[in-house]
ZATI-431540 format. One record per atom (N, C-alpha, C): atom name; x, y, z; residue number from 1. Coordinates in steps of 0.2 Angstrom, whole numbers. Each point is the difference from the previous one (the first is absolute). Layout:
// residues N
CA,X,Y,Z,NUM $
...
// end
This chain:
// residues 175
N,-97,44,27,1 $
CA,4,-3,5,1 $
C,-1,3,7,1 $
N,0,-4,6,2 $
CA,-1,3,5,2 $
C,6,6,4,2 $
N,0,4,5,3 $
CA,4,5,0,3 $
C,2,-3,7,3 $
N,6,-2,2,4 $
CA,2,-7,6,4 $
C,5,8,4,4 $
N,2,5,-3,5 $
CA,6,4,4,5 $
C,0,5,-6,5 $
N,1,7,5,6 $
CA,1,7,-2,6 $
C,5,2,5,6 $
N,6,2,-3,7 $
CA,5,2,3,7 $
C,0,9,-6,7 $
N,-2,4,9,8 $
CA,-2,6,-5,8 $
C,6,7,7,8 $
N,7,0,-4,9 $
CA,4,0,5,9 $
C,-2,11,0,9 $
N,-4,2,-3,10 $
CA,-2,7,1,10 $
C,5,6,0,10 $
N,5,-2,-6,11 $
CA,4,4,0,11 $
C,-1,3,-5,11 $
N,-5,1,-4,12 $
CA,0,3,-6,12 $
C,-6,7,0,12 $
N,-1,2,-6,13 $
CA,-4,8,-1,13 $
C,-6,-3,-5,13 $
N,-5,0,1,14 $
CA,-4,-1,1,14 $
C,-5,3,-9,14 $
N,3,6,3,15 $
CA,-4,4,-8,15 $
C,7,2,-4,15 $
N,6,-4,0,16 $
CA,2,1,-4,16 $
C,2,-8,-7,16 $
N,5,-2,-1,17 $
CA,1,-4,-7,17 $
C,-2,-6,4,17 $
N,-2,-5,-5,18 $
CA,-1,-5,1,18 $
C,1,-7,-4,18 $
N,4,-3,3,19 $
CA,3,-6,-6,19 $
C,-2,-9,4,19 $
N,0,-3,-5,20 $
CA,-5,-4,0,20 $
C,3,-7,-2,20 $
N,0,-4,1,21 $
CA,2,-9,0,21 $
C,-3,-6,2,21 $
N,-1,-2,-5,22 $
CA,-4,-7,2,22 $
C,6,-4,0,22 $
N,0,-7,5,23 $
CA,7,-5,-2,23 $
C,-3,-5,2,23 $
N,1,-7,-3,24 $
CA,-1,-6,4,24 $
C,6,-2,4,24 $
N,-3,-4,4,25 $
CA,5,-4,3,25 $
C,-2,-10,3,25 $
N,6,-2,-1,26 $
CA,-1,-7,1,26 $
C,1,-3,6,26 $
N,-3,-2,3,27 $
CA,-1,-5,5,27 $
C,1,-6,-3,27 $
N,7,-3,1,28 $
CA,1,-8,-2,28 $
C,2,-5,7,28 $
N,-4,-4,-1,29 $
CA,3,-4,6,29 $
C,-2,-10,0,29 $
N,7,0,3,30 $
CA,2,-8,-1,30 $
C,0,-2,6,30 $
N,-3,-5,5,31 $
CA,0,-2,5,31 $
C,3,7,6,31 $
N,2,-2,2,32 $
CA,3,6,5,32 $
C,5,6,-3,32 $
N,-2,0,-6,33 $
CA,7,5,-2,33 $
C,-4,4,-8,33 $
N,1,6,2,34 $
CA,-1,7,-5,34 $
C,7,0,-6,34 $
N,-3,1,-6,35 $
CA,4,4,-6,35 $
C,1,7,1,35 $
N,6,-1,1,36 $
CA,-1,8,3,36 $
C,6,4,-5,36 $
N,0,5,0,37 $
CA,5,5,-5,37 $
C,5,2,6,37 $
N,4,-2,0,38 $
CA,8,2,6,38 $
C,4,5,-4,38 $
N,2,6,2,39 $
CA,5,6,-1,39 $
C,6,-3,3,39 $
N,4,-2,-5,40 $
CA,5,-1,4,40 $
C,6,6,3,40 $
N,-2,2,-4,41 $
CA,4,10,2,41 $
C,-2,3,6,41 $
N,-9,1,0,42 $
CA,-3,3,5,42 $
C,-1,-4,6,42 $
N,0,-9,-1,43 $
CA,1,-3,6,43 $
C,-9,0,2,43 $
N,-5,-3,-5,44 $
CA,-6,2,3,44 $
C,-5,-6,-5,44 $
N,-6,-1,1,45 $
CA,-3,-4,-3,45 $
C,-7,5,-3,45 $
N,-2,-4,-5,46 $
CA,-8,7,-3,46 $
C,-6,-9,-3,46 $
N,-3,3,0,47 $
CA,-5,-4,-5,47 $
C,2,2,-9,47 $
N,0,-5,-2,48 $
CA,3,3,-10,48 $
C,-8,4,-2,48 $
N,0,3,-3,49 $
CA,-4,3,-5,49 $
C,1,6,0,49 $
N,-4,6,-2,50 $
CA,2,6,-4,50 $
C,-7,1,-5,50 $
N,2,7,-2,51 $
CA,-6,4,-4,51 $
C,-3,-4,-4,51 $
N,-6,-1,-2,52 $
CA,-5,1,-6,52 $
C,3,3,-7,52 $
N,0,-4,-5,53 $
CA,3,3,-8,53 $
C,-6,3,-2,53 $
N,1,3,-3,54 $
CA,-8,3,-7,54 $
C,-3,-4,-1,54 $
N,-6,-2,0,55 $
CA,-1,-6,-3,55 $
C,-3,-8,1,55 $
N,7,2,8,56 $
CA,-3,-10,3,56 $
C,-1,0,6,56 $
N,-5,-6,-1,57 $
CA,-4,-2,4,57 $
C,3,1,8,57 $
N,-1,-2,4,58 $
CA,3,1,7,58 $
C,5,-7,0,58 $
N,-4,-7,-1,59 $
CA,3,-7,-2,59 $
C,6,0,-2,59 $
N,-1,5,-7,60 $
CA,7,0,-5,60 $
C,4,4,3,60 $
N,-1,5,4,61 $
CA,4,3,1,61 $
C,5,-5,8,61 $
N,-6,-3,3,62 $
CA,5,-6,4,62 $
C,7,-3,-3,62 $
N,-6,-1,-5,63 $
CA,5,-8,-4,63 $
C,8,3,-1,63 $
N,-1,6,-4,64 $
CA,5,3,-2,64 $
C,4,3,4,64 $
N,-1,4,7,65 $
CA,3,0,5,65 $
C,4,-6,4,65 $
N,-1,-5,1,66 $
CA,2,-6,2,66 $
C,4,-2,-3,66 $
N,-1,-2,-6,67 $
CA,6,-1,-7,67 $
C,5,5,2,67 $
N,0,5,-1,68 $
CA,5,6,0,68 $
C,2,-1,6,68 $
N,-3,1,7,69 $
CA,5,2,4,69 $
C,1,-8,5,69 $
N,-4,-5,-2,70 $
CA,4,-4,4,70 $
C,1,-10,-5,70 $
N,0,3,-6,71 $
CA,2,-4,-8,71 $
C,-6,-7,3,71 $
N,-4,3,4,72 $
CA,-6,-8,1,72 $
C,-4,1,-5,72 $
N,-5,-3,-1,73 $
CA,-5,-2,-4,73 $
C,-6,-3,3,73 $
N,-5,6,0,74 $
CA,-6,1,4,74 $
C,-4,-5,-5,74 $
N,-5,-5,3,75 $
CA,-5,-3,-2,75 $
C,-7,3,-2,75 $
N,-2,0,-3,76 $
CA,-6,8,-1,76 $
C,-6,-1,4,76 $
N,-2,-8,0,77 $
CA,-7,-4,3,77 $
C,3,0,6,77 $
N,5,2,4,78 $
CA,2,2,7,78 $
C,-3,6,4,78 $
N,1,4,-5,79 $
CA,0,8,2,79 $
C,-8,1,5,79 $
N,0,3,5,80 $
CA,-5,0,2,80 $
C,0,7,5,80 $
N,-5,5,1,81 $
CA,1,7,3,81 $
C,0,-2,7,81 $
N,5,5,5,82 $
CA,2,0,6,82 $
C,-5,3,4,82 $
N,4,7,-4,83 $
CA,-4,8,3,83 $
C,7,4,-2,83 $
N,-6,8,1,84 $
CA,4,6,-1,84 $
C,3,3,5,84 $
N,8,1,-2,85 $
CA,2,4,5,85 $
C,0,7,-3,85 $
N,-1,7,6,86 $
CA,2,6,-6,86 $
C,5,4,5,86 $
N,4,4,-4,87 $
CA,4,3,5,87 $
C,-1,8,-5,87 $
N,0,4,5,88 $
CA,0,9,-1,88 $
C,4,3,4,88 $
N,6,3,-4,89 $
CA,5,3,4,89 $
C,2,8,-6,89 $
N,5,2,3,90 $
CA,3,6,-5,90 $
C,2,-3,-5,90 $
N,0,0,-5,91 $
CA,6,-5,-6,91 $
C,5,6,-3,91 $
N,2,-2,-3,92 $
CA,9,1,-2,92 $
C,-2,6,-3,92 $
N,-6,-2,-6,93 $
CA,0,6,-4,93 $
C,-7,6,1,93 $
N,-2,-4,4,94 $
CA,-10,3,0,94 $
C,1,1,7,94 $
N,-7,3,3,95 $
CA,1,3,4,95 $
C,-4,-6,6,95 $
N,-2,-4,-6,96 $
CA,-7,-5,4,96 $
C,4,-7,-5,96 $
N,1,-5,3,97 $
CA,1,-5,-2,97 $
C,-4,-7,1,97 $
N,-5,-1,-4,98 $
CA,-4,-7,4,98 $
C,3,-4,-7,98 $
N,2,-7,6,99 $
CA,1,-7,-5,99 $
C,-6,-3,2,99 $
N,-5,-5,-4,100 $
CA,-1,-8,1,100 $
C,4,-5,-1,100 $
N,-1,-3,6,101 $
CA,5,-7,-2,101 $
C,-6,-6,2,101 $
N,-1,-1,-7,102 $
CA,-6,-6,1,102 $
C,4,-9,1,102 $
N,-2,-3,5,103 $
CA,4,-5,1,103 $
C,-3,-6,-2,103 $
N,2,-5,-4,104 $
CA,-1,-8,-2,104 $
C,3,-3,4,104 $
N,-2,-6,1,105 $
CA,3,-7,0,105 $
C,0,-4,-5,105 $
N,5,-4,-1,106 $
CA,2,-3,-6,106 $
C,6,-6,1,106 $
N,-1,-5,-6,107 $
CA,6,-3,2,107 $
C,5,2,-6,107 $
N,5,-6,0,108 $
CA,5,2,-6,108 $
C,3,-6,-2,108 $
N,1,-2,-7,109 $
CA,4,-5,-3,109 $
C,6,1,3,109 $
N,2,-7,5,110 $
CA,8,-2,1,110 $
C,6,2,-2,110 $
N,0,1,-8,111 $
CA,6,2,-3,111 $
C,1,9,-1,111 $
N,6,2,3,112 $
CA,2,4,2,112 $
C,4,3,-7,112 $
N,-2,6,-4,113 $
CA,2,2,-5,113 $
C,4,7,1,113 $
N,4,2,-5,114 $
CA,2,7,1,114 $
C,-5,7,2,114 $
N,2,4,6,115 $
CA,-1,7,1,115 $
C,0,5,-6,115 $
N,-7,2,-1,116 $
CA,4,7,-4,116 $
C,-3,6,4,116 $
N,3,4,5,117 $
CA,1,4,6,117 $
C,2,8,-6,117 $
N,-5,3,4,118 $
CA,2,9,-1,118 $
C,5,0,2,118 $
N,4,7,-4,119 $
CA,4,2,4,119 $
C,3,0,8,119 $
N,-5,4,4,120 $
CA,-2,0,7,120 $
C,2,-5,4,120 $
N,-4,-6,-5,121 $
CA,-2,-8,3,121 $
C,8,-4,0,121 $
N,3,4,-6,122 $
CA,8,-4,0,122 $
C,4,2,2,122 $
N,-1,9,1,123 $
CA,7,2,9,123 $
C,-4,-4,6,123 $
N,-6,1,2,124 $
CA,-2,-3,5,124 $
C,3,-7,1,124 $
N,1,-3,-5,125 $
CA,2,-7,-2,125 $
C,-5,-7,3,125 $
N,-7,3,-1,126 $
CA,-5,-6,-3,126 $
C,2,-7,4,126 $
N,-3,-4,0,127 $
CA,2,-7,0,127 $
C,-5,-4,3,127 $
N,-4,-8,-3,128 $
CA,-4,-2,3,128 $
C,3,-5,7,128 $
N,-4,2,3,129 $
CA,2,-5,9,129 $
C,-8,-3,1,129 $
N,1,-6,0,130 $
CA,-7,-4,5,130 $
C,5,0,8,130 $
N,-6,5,4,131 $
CA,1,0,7,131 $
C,-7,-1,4,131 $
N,2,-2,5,132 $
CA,-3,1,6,132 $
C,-4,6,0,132 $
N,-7,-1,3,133 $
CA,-3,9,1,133 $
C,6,3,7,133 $
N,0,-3,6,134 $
CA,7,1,4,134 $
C,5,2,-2,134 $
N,4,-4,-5,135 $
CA,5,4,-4,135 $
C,-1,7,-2,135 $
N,-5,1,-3,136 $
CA,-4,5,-3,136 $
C,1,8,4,136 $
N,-5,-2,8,137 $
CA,1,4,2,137 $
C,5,1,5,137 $
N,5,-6,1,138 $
CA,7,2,5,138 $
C,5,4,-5,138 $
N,0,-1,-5,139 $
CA,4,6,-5,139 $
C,-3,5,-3,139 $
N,-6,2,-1,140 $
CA,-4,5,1,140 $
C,1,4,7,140 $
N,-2,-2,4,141 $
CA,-2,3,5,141 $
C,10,2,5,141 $
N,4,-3,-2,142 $
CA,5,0,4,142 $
C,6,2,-7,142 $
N,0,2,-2,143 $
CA,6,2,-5,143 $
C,-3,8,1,143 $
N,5,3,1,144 $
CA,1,8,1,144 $
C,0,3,-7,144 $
N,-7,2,-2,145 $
CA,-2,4,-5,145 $
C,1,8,0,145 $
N,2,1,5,146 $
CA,1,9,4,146 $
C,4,0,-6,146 $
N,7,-2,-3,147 $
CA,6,4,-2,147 $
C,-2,-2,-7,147 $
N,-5,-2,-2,148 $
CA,0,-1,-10,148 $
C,-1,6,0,148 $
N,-2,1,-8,149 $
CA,-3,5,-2,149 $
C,-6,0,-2,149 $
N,-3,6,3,150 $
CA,-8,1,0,150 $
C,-3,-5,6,150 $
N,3,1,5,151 $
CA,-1,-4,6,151 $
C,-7,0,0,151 $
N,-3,6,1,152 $
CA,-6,-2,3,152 $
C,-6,-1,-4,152 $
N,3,0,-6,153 $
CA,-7,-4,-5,153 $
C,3,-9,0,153 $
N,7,-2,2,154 $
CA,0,-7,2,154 $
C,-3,-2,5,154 $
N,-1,4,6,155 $
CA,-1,-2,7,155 $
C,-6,-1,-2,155 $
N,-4,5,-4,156 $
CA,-8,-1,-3,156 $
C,-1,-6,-3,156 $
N,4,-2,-4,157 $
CA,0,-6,-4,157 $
C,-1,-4,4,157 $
N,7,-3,4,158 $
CA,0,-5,4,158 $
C,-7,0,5,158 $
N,-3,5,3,159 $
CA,-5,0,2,159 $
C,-7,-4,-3,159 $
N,0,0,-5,160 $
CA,-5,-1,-6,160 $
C,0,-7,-1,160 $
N,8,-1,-2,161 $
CA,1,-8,-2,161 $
C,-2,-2,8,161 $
N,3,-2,5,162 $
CA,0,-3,5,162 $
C,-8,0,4,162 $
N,-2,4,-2,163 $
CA,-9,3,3,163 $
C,-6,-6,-4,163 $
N,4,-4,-6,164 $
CA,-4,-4,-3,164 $
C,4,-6,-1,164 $
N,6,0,3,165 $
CA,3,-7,0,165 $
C,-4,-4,7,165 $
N,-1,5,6,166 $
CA,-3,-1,8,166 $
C,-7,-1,-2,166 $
N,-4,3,-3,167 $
CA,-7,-2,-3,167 $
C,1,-7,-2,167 $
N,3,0,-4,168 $
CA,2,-9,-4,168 $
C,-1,-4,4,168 $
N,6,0,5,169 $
CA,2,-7,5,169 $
C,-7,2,4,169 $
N,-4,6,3,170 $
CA,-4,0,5,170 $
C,-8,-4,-4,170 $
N,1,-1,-7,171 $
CA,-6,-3,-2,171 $
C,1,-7,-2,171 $
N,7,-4,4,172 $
CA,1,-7,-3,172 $
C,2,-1,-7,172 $
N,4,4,-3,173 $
CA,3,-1,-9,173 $
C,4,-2,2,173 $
N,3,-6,4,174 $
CA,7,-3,0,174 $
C,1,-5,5,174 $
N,1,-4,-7,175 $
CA,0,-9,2,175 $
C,6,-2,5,175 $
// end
């Protein structure tokens, strides 16, 4: 898959641990409006997806991300490679953290079924919203992230998400 953005925030040591994550993520879009994962807690929007299981394929790990975190239902003959994003910063427990986040396109069967959300995913409080990419980034970009906690791995996030919603609109994905 092609490499579209490296967000490599150079906070980390170089010769020491290093931890490792592949994730997919979903790009869903229906005329003018993204499937997007809203925090209702944090007050923020993400693309759904998450790590790689032992085992599956990148697809299945889509399908079963989407079902879980926003109870849609991925069509499999939709799924189609975007690109790779990679991010490199300090992580929590290593001293070098690199994610892959490989991105689809994909559509999704209408009927909306139950969430089954991580822990994490259920204080955050989860929830599917079809928005506007504008809505996207007027509440990304304008809700004050400073006073969460772990601020500045948010600010990073939001950066991340919103840096490939603006790609989106500036390549015409929306009708």
């Amino acid at each position: 898959m092609e490499l579209i953005k490296e967000h490599d925030y150079k906070d980390y040591i170089v010769t020491g641990t290093i931890g490792f994550r592949p994730s997919v993520r979903a790009i869903i879009i229906r005329g003018d409006k993204l499937a997007m994962v809203y925090s209702e807690k944090l007050k923020h929007y993400l693309f759904a997806g998450g790590g790689i299981d032992e085992g599956e394929t990148m697809e299945e790990a889509l399908v079963r991300e989407v079902r879980e975190e926003l109870g849609l239902e991925v069509i499999p003959e939709t799924i189609s490679e975007y690109g790779l994003i990679v991010r490199k910063e300090k992580g929590k427990k290593d001293d070098l953290f690199i994610q892959e986040n490989y991105f689809f396109i994909c559509d999704v069967k209408d009927e909306v079924g139950a969430q089954k959300l991580d822990i994490y995913e259920a204080e955050e409080e989860y929830v599917l919203k079809w928005v506007t990419p504008e809505e996207v980034l007027d509440t990304n970009l304008n809700y004050n992230h400073a006073e969460q906690e772990n601020a500045p791995y948010r600010k990073r996030l939001m950066e991340r998400q919103n840096w490939l919603v603006e790609r989106l609109i500036s390549e015409g994905r929306f009708r």
